[in-house]
DOVEX-576539 format. One record per residue (C-alpha): x, y, z; residue number from 1; residue in one letter. Coordinates in steps of 0.001 Angstrom, whole numbers. Layout:
// DOVEX-576539
@px=X py=Y pz=Z nr=NUM rest=A
...
END
This chain:
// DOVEX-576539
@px=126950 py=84180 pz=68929 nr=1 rest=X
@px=124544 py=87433 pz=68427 nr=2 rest=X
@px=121119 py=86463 pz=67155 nr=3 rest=X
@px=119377 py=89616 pz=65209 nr=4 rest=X
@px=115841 py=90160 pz=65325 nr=5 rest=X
@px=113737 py=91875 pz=62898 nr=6 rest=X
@px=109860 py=91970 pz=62130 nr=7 rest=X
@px=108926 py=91920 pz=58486 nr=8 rest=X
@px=105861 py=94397 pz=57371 nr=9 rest=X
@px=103920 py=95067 pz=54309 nr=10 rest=X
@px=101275 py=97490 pz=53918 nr=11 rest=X
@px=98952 py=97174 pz=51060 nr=12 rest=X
@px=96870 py=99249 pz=48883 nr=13 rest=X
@px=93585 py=98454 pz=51117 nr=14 rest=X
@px=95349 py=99522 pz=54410 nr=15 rest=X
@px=95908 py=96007 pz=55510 nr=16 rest=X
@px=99574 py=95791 pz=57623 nr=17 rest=X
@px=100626 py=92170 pz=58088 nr=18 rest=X
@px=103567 py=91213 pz=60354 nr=19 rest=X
@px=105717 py=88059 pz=60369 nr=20 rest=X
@px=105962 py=87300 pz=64065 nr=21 rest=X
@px=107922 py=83926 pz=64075 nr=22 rest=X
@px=105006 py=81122 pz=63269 nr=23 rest=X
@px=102550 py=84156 pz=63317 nr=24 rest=X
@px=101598 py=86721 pz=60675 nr=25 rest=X
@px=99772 py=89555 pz=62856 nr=26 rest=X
@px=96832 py=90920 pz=60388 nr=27 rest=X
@px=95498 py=94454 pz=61130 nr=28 rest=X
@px=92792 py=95925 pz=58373 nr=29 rest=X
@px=94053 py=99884 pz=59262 nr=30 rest=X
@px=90447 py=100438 pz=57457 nr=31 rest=X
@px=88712 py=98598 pz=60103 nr=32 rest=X
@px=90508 py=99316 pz=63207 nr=33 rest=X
@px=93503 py=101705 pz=63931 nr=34 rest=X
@px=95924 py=99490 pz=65888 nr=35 rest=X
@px=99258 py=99774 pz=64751 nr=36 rest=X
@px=101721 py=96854 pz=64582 nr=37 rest=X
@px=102622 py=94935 pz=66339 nr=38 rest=X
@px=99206 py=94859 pz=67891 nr=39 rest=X
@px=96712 py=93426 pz=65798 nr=40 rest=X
@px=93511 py=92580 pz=64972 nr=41 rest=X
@px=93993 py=88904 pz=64234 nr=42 rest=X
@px=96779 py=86178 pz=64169 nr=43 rest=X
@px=97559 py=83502 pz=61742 nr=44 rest=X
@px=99590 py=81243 pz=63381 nr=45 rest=X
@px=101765 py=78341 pz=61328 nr=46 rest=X
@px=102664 py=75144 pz=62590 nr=47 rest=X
@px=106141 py=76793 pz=61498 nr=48 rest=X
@px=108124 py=79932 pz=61005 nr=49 rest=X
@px=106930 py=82111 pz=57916 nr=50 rest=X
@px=109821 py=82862 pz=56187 nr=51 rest=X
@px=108388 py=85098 pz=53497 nr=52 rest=X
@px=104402 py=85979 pz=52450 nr=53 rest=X
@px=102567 py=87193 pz=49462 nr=54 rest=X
@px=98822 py=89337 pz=49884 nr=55 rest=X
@px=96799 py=89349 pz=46973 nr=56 rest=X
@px=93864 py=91284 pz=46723 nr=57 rest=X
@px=91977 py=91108 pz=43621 nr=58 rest=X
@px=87902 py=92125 pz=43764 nr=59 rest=X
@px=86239 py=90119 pz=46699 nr=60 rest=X
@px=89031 py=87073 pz=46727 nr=61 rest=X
@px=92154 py=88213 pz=49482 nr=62 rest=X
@px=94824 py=85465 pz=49051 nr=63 rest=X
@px=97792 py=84853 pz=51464 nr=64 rest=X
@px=100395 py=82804 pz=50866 nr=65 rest=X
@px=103511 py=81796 pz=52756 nr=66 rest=X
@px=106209 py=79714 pz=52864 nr=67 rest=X
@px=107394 py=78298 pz=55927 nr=68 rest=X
@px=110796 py=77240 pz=57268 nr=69 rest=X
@px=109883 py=73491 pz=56838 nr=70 rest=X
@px=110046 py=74032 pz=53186 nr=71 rest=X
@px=106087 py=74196 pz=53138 nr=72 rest=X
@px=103785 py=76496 pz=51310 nr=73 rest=X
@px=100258 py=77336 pz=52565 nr=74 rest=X
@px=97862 py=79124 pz=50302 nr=75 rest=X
@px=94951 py=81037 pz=52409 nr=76 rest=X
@px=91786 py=82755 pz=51064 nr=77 rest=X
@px=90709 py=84977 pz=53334 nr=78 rest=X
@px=86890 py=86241 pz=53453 nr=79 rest=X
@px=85890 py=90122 pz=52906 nr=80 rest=X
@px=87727 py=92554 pz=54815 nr=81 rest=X
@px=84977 py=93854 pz=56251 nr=82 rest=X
@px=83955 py=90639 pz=57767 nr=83 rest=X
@px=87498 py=90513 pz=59294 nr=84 rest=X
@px=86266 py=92657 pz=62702 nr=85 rest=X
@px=84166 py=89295 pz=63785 nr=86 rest=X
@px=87841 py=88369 pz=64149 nr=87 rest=X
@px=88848 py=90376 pz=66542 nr=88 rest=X
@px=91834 py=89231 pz=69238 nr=89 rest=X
@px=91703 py=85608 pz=67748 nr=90 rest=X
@px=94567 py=83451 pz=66471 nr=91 rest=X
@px=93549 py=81133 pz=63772 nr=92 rest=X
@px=95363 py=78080 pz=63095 nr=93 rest=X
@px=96670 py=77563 pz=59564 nr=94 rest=X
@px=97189 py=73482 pz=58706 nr=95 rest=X
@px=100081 py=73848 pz=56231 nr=96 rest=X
@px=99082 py=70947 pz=53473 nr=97 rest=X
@px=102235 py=68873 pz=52636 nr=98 rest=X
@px=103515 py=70619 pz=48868 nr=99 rest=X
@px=106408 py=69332 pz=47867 nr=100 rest=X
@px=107231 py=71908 pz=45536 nr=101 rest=X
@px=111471 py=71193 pz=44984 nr=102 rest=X
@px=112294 py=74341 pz=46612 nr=103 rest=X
@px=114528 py=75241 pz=49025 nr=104 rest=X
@px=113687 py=78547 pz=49937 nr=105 rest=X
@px=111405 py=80999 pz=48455 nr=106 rest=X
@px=113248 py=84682 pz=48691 nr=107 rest=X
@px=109986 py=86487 pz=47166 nr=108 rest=X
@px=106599 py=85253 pz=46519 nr=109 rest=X
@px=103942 py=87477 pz=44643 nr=110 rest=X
@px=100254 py=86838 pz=43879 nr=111 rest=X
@px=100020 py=88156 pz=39453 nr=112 rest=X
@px=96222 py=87412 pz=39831 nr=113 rest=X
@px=94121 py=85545 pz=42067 nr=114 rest=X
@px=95246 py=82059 pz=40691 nr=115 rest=X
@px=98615 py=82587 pz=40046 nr=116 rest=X
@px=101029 py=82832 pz=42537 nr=117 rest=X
@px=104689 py=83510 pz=41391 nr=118 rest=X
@px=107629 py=82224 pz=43286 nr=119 rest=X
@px=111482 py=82832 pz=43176 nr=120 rest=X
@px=114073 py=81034 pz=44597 nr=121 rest=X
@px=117284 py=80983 pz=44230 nr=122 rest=X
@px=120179 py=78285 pz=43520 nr=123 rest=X
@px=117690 py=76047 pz=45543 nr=124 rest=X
@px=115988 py=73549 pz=43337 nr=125 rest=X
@px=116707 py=69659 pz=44910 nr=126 rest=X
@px=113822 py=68099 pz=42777 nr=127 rest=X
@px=109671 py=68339 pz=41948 nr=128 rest=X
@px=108339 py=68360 pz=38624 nr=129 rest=X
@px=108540 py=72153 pz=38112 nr=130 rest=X
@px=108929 py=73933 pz=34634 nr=131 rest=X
@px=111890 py=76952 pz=35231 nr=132 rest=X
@px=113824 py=78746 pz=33646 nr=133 rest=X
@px=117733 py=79531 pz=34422 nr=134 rest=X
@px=118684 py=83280 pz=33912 nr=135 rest=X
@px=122552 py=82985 pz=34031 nr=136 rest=X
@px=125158 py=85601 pz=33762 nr=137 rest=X
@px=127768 py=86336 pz=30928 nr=138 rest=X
@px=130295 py=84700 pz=33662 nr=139 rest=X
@px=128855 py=81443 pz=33368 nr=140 rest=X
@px=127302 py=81767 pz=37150 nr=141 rest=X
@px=123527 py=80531 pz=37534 nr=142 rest=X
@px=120917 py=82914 pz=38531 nr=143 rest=X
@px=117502 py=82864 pz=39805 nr=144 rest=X
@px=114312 py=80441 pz=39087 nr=145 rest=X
@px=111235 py=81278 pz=38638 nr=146 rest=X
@px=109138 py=77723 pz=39326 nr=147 rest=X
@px=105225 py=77700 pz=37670 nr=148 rest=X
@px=103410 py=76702 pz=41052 nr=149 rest=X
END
């Protein structure tokens, strides 16, 4: 059996590269420091693997969200970038709050303002109380959900 490893980046509009490291998402603010991933200036680290994250920067509020392998979600708001060097070479635990949500697995999460967070998933509903919407196919096969989180 042949295992493939990848790292997952994203670079946003405010420099900031984040890195999905296993249970780990490796934060570097390019603005405040120039170390390029994989080194970083901070860690997050997850009581599981991140399978997928959404950065939202909107003003002064920086959300993070991500949803681990467990089938949890944890929603982060993260304090002013510039505050983020006092940071520096630490790895901050993230308690991931129990959401039951219904969803098996999140393939792409995006933040539409600093409140609402988006989620798709697809095929993967098993239950929760979420409104969606089925987009289907002329062939009769189902398509993707979109769950209001």
């Amino acid at each position: 059996m042949i295992y493939n490893f990848i790292w997952i980046t994203a670079v946003m509009d405010n420099s900031t590269a984040f890195v999905i490291d296993d249970s780990k998402i490796l934060v570097t603010p390019l603005s405040v420091c120039l170390m390029p991933p994989p080194m970083c200036l901070f860690s997050l680290k997850f009581p599981t693997a991140v399978r997928s994250m959404a950065f939202g920067s909107h003003g002064t509020v920086h959300n993070l969200a991500a949803f681990l392998s467990d089938g949890r979600l944890c929603i982060l708001e993260l304090t002013e970038i510039d505050m983020w060097d006092e940071l520096e070479g630490t790895e901050v635990s993230v308690e991931a709050a129990s959401c039951d949500v219904g969803v098996e697995s999140f393939i792409h999460l995006e933040w539409l303002d600093s409140h609402v967070l988006l989620g798709v998933s697809h095929f993967g509903f098993s239950q929760g109380n979420c409104s969606l919407m089925n987009f289907s196919c002329k062939d009769g096969l189902p398509g993707y959900y979109l769950p209001e989180l």
